[in-house]
C-alpha positions in Angstrom: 0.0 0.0 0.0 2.7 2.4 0.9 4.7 1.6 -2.6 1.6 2.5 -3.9 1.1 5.6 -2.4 4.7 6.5 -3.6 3.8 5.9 -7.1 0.6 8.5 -7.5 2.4 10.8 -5.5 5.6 10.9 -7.7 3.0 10.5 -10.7 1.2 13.7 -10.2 4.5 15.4 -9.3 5.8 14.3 -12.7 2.9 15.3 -14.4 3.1 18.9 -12.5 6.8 19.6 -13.2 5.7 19.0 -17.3 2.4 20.7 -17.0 4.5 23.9 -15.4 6.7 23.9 -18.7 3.0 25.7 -20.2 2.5 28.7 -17.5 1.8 31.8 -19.1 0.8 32.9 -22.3 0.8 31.9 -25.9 0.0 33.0 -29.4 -1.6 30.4 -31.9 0.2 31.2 -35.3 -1.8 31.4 -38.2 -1.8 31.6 -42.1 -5.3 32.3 -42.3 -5.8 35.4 -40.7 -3.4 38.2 -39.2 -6.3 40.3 -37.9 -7.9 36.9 -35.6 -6.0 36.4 -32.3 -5.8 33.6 -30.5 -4.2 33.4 -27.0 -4.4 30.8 -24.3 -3.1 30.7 -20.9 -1.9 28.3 -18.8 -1.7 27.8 -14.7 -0.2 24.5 -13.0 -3.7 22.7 -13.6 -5.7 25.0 -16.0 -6.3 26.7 -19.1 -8.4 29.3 -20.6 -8.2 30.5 -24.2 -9.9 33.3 -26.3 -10.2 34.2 -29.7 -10.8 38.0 -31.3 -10.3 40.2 -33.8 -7.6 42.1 -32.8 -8.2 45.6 -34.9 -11.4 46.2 -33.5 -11.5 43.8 -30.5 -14.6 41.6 -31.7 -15.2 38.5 -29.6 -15.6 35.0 -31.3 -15.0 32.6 -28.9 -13.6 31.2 -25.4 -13.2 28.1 -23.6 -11.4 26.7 -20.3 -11.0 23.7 -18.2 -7.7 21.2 -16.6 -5.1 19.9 -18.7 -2.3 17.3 -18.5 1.1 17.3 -19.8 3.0 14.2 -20.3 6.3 12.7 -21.8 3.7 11.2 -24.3 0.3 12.8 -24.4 -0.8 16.3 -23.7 -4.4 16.0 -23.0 -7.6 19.0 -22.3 -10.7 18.6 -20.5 -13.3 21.2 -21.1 -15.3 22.9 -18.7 -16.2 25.3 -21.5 -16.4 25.7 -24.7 -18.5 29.3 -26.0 -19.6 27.4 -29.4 -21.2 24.8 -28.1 -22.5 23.4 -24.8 -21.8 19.5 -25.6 -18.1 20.0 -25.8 -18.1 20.4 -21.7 -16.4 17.5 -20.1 -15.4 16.2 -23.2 -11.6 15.3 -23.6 -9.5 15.8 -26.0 -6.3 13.9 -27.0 -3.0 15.3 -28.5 0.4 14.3 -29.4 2.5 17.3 -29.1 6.0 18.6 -29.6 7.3 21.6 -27.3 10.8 23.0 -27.9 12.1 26.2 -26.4 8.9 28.5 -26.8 6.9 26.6 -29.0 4.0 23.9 -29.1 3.1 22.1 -31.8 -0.3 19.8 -30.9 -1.3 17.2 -33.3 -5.2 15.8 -32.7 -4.8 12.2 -32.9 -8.1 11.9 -35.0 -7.5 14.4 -37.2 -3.9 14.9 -36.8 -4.8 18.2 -37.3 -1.9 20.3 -36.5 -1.7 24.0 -34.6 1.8 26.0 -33.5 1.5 28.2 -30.8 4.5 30.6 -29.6 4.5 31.8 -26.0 4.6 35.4 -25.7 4.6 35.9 -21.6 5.9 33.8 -19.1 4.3 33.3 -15.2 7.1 33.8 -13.0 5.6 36.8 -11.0 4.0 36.5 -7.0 0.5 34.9 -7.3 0.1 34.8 -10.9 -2.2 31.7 -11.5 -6.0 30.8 -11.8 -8.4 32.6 -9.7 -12.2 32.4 -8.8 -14.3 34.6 -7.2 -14.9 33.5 -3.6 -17.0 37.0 -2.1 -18.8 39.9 -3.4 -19.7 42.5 -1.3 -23.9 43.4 -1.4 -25.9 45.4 -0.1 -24.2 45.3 3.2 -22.8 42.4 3.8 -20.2 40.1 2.0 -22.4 37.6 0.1 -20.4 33.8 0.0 -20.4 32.0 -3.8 -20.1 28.5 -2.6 -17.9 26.0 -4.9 -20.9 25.1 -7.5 -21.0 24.2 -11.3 -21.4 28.0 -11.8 -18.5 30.0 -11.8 -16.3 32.8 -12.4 -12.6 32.6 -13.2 -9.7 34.8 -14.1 -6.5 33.7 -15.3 -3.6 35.6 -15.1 0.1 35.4 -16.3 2.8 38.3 -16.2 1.1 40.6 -18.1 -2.2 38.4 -19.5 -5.5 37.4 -18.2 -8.9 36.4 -19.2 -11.9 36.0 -17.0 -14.1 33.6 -17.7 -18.0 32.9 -16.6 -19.6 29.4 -16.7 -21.5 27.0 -15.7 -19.3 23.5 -16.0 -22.1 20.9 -15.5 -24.5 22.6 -17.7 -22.0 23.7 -20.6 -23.7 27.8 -20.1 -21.4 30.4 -21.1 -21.6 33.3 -19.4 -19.1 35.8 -20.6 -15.4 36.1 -21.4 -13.0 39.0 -21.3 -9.2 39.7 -21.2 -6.5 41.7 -22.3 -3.6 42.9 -20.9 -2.8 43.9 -17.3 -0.1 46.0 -15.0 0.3 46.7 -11.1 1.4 50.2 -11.4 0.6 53.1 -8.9 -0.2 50.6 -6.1 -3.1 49.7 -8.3 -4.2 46.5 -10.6 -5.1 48.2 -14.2 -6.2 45.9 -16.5 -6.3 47.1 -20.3 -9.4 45.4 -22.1 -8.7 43.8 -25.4 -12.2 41.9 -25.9 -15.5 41.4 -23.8 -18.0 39.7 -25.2 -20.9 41.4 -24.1 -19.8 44.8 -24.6 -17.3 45.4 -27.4 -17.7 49.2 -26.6 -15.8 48.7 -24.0 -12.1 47.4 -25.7 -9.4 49.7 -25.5 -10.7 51.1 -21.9 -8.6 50.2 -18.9 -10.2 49.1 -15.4 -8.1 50.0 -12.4 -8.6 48.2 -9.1 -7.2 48.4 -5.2 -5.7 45.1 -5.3 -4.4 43.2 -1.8 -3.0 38.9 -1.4 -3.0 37.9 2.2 -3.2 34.0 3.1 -4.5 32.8 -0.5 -6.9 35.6 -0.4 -7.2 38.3 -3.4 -9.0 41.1 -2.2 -9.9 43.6 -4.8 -12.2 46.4 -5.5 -13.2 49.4 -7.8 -15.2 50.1 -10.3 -16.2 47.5 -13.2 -17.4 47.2 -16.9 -20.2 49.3 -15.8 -18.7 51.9 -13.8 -20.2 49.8 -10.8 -18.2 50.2 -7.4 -17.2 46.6 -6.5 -15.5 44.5 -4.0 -14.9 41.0 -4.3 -12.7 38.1 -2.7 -11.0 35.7 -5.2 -9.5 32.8 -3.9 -6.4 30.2 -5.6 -8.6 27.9 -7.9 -5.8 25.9 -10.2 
C-alpha cells in the first residue's frame, strides 16, 4: 500500500513539473488570418483560451478547463467551450512537440496540427488561476459556494482572461481579457475583448488590489462603472 502511495504521488509530481513547462501565455500562429488572435493561458492545472479580432477587438469565442502534460500525451478537458455546450467535459487527445517556446499539438483523430509561440511567461507572485470566492452586497459580504457555476480569471505576467460558466450545464456566461499591470499601487487591466460589450475594448479598469493568506481582495469600479469589491481565492 505504501509503494503504492509512492507511485501517485511521484505521478502527479511528474505530471506537474511538465504541465509547469506551459505557465503563461501563448500566441496560436496562423496563415489564415493576421487580424484573428488567438491566446491561451496556462496555470499549474488549467487553461483558458480566447479568440478575437484584434483591430477592433470583436469576440468570437472562449473556452477553459484542466489539462495534462505528459512525456507522451498532452491531454484538455473542457469545462467550457462558447460554441457549443456539448463540448463540456469532453476530452481531447494530442500528441504534441514543445521545444524552447513553441508547441506544436497534433489531434490524434485528425492529426490536425496547430503551432503556438508563448509570448509571456508566469514567474511573477500569485500569478495563476483565480475564482471569485465574495462579493460584497448590499451590506454584507455575500459567499459564492464551490458550484458548477462559476467565475474565473486567469492571469500570467502581463495576460489574463476571466471567464464565466456553468461546467455541469456547458452555459457560457461571458469572457474577457487583455492585458494587465500593477502600477501606482493599483491592478489596471487594459481590455482587449468582452463579449458582451465590445464598446468597452481599449478602456482600462483600475482596481485596489491586496493577497493575504490565499486571499485576493480587490475592488473598484467594473465594466459598468459599478463600485465593487470582491474576494477571489487560488482555484488551479
Amino acid at each position: 500500500m505504501k509503494l503504492l502511495y509512492i507511485f501517485i504521488i511521484s505521478f502527479l509530481s511528474i505530471n506537474l513539473v511538465h504541465s509547469q513547462e506551459l505557465n503563461g501565455a501563448w500566441k496560436k500562429m496562423s496563415k489564415e488570418s493576421k487580424d484573428q488572435k488567438s491566446i491561451k493561458l496556462y496555470s499549474d492545472a488549467y487553461f483558458t483560451s480566447s479568440t478575437y479580432l484584434e483591430s477592433t477587438g470583436e469576440f468570437i469565442s472562449a473556452s477553459g478547463g484542466t489539462y495534462s502534460l505528459s512525456d507522451s500525451d498532452y491531454i484538455e478537458n473542457y469545462e467550457i467551450d462558447s460554441r457549443s455546450r456539448s463540448v463540456t467535459g469532453t476530452y481531447l487527445n494530442f500528441d504534441y512537440e514543445l521545444k524552447n517556446d513553441t508547441l506544436k499539438i497534433y489531434d490524434k483523430n485528425s492529426r490536425n496540427e496547430e503551432t503556438w509561440t508563448r509570448i509571456d511567461k508566469a514567474e511573477k507572485e500569485n500569478i495563476t488561476c483565480w475564482k471569485i470566492h465574495q462579493a460584497f452586497r448590499g451590506s454584507k459580504w455575500l459567499t459564492i459556494e464551490d458550484k458548477p457555476r462559476k467565475t474565473l480569471k486567469m492571469l500570467t505576467d502581463n495576460y489574463y482572461q476571466i471567464l464565466a460558466l456553468n461546467s455541469q450545464t456547458g452555459e457560457f456566461f461571458g469572457s474577457s481579457g487583455g492585458k494587465w499591470e500593477f502600477k501606482d499601487d493599483k491592478h489596471h487591466e487594459m481590455v482587449h475583448f468582452f463579449s458582451k460589450n465590445q464598446d468597452i475594448v481599449g478602456d482600462t479598469l483600475s482596481f485596489k488590489k491586496e493577497t493575504n493568506k490565499g486571499i485576493w481582495y480587490h475592488n473598484g469600479k467594473n465594466s459598468k462603472g459599478d463600485y465593487i469589491q470582491e474576494r477571489w481565492k487560488k482555484f488551479k
